[in-house]
C-alpha positions in Angstrom: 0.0 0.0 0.0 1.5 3.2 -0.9 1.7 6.0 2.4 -0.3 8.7 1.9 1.0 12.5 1.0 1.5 14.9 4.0 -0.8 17.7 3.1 -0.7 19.5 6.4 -4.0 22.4 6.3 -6.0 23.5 8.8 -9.0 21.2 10.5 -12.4 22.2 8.7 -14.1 21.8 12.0 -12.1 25.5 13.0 -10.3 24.1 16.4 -7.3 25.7 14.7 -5.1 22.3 14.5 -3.7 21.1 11.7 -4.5 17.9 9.5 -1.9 15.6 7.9 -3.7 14.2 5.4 -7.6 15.0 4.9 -10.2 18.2 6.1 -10.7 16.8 9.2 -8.5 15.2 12.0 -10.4 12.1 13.0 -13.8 13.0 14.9 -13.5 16.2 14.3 -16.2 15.9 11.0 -18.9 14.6 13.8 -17.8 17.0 16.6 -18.8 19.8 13.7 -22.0 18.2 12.7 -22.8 17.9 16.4 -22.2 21.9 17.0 -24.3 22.3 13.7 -27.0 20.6 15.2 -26.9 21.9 18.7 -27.0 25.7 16.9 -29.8 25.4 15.1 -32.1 23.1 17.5 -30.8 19.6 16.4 -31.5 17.3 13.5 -34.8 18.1 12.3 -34.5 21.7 12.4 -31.5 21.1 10.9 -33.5 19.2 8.3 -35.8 21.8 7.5 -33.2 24.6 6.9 -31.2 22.6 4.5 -34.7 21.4 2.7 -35.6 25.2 2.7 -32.1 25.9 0.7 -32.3 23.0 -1.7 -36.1 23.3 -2.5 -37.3 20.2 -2.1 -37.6 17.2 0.9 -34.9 15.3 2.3 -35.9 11.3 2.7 -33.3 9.3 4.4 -35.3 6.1 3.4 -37.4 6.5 0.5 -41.2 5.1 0.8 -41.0 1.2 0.1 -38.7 1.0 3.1 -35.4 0.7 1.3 -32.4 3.4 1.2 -32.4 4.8 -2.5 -28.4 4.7 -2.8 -26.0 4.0 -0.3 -23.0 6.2 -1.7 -19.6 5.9 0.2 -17.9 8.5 -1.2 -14.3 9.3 -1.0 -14.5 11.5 1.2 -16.6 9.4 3.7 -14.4 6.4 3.1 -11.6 8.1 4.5 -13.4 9.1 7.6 -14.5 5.5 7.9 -11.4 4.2 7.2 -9.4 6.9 9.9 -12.3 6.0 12.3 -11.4 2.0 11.9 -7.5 2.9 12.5 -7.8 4.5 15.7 -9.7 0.9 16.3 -7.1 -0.7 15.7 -8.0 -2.0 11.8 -5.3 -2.3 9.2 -6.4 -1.3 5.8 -4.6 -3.2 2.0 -6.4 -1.9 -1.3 -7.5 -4.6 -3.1 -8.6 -4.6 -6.8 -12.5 -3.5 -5.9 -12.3 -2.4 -2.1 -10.5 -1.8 0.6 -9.9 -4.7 3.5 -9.2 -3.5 6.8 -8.4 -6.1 9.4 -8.1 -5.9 13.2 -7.4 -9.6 14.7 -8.2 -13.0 12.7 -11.8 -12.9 11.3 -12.1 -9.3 11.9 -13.1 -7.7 8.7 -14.5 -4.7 7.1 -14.9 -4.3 3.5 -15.3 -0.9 1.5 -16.1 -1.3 -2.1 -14.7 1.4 -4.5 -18.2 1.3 -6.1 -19.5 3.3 -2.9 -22.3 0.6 -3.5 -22.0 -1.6 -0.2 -19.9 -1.9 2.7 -19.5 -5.4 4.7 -18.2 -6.1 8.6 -17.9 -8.9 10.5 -21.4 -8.8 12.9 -20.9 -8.0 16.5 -17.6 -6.4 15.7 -15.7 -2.9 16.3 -16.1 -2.4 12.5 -19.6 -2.7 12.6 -20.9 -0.4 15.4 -19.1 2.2 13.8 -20.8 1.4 10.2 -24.0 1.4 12.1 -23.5 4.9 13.9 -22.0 6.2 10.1 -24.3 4.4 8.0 -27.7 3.0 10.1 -29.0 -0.6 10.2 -27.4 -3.0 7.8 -30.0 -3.1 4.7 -28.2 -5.9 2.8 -28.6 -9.8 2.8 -26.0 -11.3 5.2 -23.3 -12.5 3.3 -20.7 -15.8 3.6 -17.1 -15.3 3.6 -14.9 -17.8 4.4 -17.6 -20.6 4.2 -19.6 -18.9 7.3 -23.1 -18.3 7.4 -24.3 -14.8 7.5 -20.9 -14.0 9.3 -21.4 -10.4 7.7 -23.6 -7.3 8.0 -23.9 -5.8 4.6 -24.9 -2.3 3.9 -25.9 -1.6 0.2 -27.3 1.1 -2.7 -31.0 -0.5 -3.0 -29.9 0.0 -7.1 -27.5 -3.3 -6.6 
């Protein structure tokens, strides 16, 4: 895996330090969307503010139950990735995601699609998809000849 560039700039969340690589330094994205929140009354007025801007309604899960597209983008893989780090998960590119391990069976699985993310259930990895990303919407999947051994979390468009 090739190291990443040292682009030193400030944080985006304004604490005045300084990142290495990225906008943010890790937690720093969710301590400013928490601030965000807190100054304009929380999440729903928060909601309504951003609907008022953009002209139309924000669904996080369209009618019919189902998320319309899960889309890890670059920027959010990062975080997810950074956040997984500090957990102690090492991350390898591989030819259509990233694997990031912690201990034997451990797993988390970012696909470059942005399409669907997998974790081993009842890990690390996986309480911190569900805080990012909600409940798994995906059917469980087998890896390594297990049984629904992972929580999947997928565009509805798969």
């Amino acid at each position: 895996m090739t190291p990443r560039k040292i682009d030193p700039k400030p944080c985006a969340c304004g604490c005045g330090q300084t990142t290495k690589t990225g906008t943010f330094l890790p937690g720093h994205d969710q301590k400013l969307r928490a601030a965000i929140e807190r100054e304009v009354g929380g999440l729903e007025s928060l909601k309504e503010i951003i609907e008022g801007i953009i002209g139309h309604e924000i669904e996080s899960i369209p009618s019919g139950g189902k998320r319309r597209g899960l889309l890890v983008t670059p920027e959010l893989s990062g975080s997810l990735q950074r956040s997984l780090n500090e957990l102690g998960y090492q991350f390898e590119k591989k030819a259509n995601y990233m694997h990031g391990s912690r201990e034997h069976g451990d797993s988390v699985f970012i696909h470059h699609s942005g399409l669907r993310v997998r974790a081993t259930k009842y890990s690390r990895a996986a309480n911190l998809l569900r805080a990012y990303l909600g409940q798994p919407n995906g059917s469980a999947s087998v890896h390594g000849g297990e049984e629904d051994r992972l929580d999947t979390w997928t565009s509805s468009d798969e």
